[in-house]
Every structure is written in C-alpha cells, then in structure tokens.
LUMTORDO-86830 format. One record per residue (C-alpha): residue in one letter; residue number from 1; x, y, z. Coordinates in pm, 1 decimal. Layout:
- A|NUM|X|Y|Z
...
//
This chain:
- X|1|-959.2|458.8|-160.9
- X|2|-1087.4|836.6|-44.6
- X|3|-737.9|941.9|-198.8
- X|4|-759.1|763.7|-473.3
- X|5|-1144.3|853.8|-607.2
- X|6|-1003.3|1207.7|-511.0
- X|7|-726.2|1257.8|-722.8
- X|8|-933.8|1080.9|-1018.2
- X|9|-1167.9|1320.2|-954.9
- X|10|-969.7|1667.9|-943.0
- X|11|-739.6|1555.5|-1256.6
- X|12|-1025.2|1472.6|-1459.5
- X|13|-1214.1|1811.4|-1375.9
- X|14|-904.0|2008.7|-1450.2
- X|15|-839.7|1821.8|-1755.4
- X|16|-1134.7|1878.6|-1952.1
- X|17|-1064.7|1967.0|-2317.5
- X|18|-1188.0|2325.2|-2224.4
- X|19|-905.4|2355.9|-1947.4
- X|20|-588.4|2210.2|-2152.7
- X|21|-470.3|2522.6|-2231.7
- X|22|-287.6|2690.6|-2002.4
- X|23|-442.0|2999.5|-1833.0
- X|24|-131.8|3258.6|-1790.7
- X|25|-125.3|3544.8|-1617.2
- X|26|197.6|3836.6|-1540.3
- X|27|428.4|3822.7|-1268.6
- X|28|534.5|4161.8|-1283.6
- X|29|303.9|4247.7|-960.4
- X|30|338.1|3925.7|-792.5
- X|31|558.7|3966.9|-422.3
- X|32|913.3|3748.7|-497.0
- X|33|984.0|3633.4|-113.7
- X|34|1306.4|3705.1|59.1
- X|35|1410.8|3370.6|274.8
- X|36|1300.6|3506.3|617.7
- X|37|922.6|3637.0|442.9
- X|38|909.8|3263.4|329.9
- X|39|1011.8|3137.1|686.4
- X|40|741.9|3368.7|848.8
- X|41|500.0|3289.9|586.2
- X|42|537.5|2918.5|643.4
- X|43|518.9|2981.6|1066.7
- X|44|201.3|3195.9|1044.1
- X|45|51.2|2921.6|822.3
- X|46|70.6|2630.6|1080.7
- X|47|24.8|2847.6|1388.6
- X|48|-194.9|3137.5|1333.1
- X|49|-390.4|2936.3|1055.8
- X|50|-389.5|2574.4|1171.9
- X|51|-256.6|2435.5|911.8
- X|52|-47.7|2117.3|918.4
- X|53|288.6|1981.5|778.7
- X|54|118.4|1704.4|612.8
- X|55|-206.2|1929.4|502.6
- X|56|36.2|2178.0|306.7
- X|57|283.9|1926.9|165.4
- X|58|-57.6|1705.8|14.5
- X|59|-172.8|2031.0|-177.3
- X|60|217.3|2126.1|-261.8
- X|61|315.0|1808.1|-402.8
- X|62|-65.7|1762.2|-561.0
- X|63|12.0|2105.0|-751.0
- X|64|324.8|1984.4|-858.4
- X|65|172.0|1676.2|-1038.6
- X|66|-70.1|1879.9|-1181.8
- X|67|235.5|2096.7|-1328.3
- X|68|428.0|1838.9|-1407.5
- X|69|96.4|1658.0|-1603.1
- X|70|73.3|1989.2|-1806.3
- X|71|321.3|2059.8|-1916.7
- X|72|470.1|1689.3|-2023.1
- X|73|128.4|1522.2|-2139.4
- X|74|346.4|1197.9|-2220.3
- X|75|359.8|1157.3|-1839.4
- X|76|-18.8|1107.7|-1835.6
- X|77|21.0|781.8|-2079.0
- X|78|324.1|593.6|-1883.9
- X|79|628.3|823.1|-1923.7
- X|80|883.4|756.7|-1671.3
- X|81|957.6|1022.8|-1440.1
- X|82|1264.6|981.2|-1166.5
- X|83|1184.4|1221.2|-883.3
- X|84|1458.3|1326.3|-688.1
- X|85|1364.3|1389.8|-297.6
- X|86|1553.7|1526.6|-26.3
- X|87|1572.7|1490.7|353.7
- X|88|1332.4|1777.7|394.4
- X|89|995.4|1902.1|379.3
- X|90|1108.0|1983.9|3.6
- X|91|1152.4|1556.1|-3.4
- X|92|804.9|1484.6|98.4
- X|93|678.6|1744.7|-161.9
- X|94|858.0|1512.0|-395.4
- X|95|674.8|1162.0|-225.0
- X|96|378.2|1313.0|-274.3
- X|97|401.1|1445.9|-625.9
- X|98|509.9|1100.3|-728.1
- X|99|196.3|921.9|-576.7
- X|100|-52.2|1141.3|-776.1
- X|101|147.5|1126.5|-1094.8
- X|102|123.0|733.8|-1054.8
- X|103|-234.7|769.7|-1030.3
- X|104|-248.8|1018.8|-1324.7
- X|105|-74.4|727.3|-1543.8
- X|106|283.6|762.3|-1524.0
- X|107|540.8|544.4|-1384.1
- X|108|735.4|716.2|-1145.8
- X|109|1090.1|612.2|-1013.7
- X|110|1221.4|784.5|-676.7
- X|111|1545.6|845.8|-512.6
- X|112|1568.8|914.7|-166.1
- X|113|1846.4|863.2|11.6
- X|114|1782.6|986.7|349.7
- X|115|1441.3|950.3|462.0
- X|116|1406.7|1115.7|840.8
- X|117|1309.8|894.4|1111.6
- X|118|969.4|1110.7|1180.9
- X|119|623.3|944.8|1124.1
- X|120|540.7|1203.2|819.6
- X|121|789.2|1092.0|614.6
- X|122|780.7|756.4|687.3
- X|123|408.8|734.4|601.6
- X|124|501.1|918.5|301.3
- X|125|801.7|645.0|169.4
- X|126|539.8|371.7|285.6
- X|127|239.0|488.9|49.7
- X|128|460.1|503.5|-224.4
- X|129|572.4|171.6|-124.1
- X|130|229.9|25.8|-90.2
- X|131|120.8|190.5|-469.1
- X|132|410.2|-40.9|-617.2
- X|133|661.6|273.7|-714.0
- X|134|1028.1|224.3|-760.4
- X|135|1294.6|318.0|-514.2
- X|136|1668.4|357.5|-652.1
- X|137|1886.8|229.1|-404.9
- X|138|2189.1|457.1|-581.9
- X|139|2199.6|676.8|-799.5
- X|140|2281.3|640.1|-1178.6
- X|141|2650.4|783.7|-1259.2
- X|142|2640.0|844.3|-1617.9
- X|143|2408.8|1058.5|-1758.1
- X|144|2314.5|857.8|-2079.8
- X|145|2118.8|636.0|-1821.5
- X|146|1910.5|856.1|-1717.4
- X|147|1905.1|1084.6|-2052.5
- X|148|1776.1|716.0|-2195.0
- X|149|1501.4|631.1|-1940.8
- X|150|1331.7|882.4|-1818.8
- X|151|1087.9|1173.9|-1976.3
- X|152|1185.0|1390.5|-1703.5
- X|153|1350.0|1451.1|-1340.8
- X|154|1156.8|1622.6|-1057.3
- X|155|1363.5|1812.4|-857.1
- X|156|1254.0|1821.8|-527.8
- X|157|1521.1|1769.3|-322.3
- X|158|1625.9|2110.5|-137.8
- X|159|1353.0|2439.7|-60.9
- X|160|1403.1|2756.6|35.1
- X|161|1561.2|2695.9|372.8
- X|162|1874.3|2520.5|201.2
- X|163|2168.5|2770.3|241.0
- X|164|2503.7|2641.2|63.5
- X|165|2708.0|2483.3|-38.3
- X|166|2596.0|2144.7|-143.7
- X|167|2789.0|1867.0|68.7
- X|168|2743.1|1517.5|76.4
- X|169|2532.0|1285.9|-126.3
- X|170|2363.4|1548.6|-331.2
- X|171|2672.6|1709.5|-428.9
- X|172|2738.4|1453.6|-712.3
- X|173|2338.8|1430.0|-832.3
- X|174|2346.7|1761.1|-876.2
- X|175|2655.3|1761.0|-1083.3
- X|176|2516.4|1490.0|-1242.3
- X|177|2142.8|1689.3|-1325.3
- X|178|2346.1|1958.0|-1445.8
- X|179|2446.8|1785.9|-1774.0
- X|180|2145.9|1615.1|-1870.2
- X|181|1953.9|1652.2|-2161.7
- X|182|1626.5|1534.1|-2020.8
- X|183|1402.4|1833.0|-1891.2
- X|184|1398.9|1909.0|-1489.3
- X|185|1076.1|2063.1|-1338.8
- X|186|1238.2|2207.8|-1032.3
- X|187|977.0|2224.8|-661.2
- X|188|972.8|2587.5|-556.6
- X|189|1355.7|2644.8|-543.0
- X|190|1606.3|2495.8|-846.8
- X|191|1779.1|2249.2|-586.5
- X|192|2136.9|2410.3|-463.4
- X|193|2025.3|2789.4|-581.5
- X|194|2052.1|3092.5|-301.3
- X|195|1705.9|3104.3|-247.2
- X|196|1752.6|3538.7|-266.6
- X|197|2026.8|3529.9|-575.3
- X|198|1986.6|3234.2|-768.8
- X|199|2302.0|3063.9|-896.8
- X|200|2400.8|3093.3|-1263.7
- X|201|2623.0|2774.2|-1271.9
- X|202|2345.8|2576.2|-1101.1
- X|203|2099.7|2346.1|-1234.4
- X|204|1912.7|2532.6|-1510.9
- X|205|1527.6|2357.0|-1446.5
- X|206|1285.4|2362.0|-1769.9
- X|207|982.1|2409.2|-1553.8
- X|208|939.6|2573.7|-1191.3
- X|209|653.8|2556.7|-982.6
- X|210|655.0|2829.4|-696.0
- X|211|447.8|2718.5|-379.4
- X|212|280.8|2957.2|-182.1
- X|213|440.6|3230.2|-392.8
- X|214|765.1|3275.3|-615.6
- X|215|1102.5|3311.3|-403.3
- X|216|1339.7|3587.6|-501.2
- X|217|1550.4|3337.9|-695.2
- X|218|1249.0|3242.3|-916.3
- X|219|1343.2|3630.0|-1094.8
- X|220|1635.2|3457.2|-1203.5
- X|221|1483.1|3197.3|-1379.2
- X|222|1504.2|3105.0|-1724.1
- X|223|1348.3|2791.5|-1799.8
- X|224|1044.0|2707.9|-2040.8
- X|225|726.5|2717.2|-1816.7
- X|226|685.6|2898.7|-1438.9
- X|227|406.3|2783.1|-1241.2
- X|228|258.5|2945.7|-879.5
- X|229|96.8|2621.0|-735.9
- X|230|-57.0|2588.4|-382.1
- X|231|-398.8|2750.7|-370.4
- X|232|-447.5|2785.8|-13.3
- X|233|-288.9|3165.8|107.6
- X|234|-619.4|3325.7|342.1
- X|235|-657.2|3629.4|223.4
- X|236|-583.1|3773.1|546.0
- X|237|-232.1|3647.4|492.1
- X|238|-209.5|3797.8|165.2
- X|239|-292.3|4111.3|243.7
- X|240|-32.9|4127.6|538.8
- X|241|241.1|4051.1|314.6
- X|242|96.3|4198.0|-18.4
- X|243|174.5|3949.4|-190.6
- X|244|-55.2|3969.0|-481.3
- X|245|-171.4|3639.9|-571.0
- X|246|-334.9|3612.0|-910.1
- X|247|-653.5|3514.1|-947.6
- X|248|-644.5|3141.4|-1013.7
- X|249|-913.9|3027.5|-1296.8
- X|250|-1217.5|2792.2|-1232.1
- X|251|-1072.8|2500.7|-980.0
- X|252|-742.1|2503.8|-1055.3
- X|253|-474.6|2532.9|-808.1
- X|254|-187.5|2584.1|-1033.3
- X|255|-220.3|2838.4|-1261.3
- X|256|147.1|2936.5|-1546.2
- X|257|283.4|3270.9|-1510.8
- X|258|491.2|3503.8|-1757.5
- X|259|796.3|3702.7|-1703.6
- X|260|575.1|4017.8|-1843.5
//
C-alpha cells in the first residue's frame, strides 16, 4: 500500500500540466563513463555510501517509468508495453520499471527468461506477479506480433557489465528487436552494445535513459530522446569523479538531455 500511495503520489507531482514539458539541458560537459569508472562508481555507492542493491534498482527502474511515461503518453492510458529483462541487475531494473508503469496505467507484458535464484529477484518476479502483470513464457518469433501489440519494448535486459558477444537465449531477441518497427527505450546501455564503443549494427533504441550518468557508448547514440535518470549521486561522489551532473529541475529525477 506504502508503494502504491507513493508512486501515485510522485507521478502525479511530476505530471502537473506545468511539468509536461520536458526540461532539457546539454551534454556536452556531462562525464561519459568508461566500464571500470561505472564499476567503481557502482562499488563506492553500496560500500562507502550504504546504499543497497534493491535501494538503487527501486529509484533506477522508477526513473525509467517516469521516462518511459514521457515520452510515450499513450502508455499512461493502457498502452501495452513488453519489457524485456535480463538475468542481471539490468533485469530487475526492468521488474521494477514494469510495476510502476502498471500503476501509472499501462499494461505491461514481461519476458524473463532466467530469473536468478537470489531473494532480490525473486521478490522482484513475485510483486509483479502479485500486481496481475503478464509473463511470456517464450518469446514471439515474428516480428509482426509484436510490431501489432505492443506501443513499445523496454530494453532492459543487459548493463554496462555485459561484454560480448551475445550467446544463448538473447541472441535471437535481439535479432528479433533489431527489425521492429515499434520504438525501444533502451535501460542505461542499448542491450548487446560495447559499453565504451557502441555497436553500429546493434539495436538502434528510440529512447535511452542513462542511470547514474551516461556510459561512453551513450556518445554513440542516435535515437529520438536521451534521458540521465537516477537522482541520487552525493555530491561528494560527484566531485571525485567530475562527473558533472546537471542540475535536475523541481522534484524530478529524470531530467532529457541534448547532444549540444
């Protein structure tokens, strides 16, 4: 119930006619993250700050619902959304995007193949049981099924640890993703992308949202909208690894940046 009255809560504040618009602001000045700055980042974040797994991954997947919300305001009146989740912590960014955008309105459908046997994710897979959303037990082989049934795919299923190539069960969704027509918002890292170089036969995402702050690849993007999400860097942090964060407006914890 806490969860609940507290999502109702944030989306409605940050949805106020006065806030629609999106607040941008450059990225020329922002720090773009090698892998091993992103690594550190992360360590220094649950040991040196006390943050949690679970604490970071709630406010990462929150600001990806919030992104997601913006930017496709058809979500926010029952739009289905399939949200593609990995084994990682990437996955449970994915989990917990989808709860929020149920609770924001939409109908979200999720594929996750491999949940880990650890508590977190569990928990995570259960609450989006419990809340009534849709698991795919495969995954849909020809594009015109998902091209016909969903507003848009969440991409959430590798971060900025992955290190090629794609093997496995992803290997065909991503071939599949590829060569849709329906937009992708991509989580932090365009799924099966170096996370330094990019890739430019990889999936081509309509939306990003960078967490914490935009990876190296993220200069390589070329998609519609870029978002920095996750409002929650101490400043001590920032200053360490100058990575000058904008200033995000008001209460929002997602705020859309330009390539200028």
């Amino acid at each position: 119930m806490l969860t609940q009255i507290f999502s109702q809560f944030c989306w409605r504040s940050l949805t106020r006619p006065s806030q629609l618009r999106s607040i941008m602001t450059s990225s020329a000045k922002l720090r773009f993250l090698r892998q091993e700055e992103a690594q550190n980042i992360d360590q220094e974040l649950f040991t040196t700050y006390g943050f949690s797994v679970d604490q970071l991954m709630e406010l990462a997947g929150y600001s990806c619902a919030l992104a997601a919300g913006r930017s496709y305001p058809s979500l926010l009146k029952g739009a289905s959304v399939l949200i593609c989740c990995g084994p990682g912590n990437n996955g449970g960014d994915g989990l917990v995007c989808a709860r929020h955008l149920k609770m924001f309105g939409s109908e979200p459908t999720i594929f996750y193949p491999k949940c880990p046997d650890k508590p977190l994710f569990k928990n995570l897979r259960l609450q989006c049981e419990k809340m009534n959303l849709q698991f795919l037990d495969s995954f849909p082989t020809d594009q015109r099924d998902i091209d016909g049934k969903y507003g848009l795919i969440i991409d959430a299923i590798f971060g900025f640890s992955f290190k090629g190539p794609v093997r496995g069960t992803f290997a065909p969704v991503l071939d599949l993703l590829k060569r849709v027509s329906c937009p992708i918002l991509s989580v932090d890292v365009p799924s099966g992308w170096d996370v330094e170089t990019g890739a430019e036969d990889g999936l081509q995402p309509d939306t990003l949202v960078s967490l914490t702050a935009p990876k190296l690849c993220a200069k390589h993007f070329r998609g519609r909208t870029h978002y920095l999400g996750g409002r929650f860097v101490p400043q001590d942090l920032e200053r360490k690894y100058d990575l000058n964060l904008p200033m995000f407006p008001g209460t929002d914890c997602i705020l859309e940046l330009t390539s200028t």
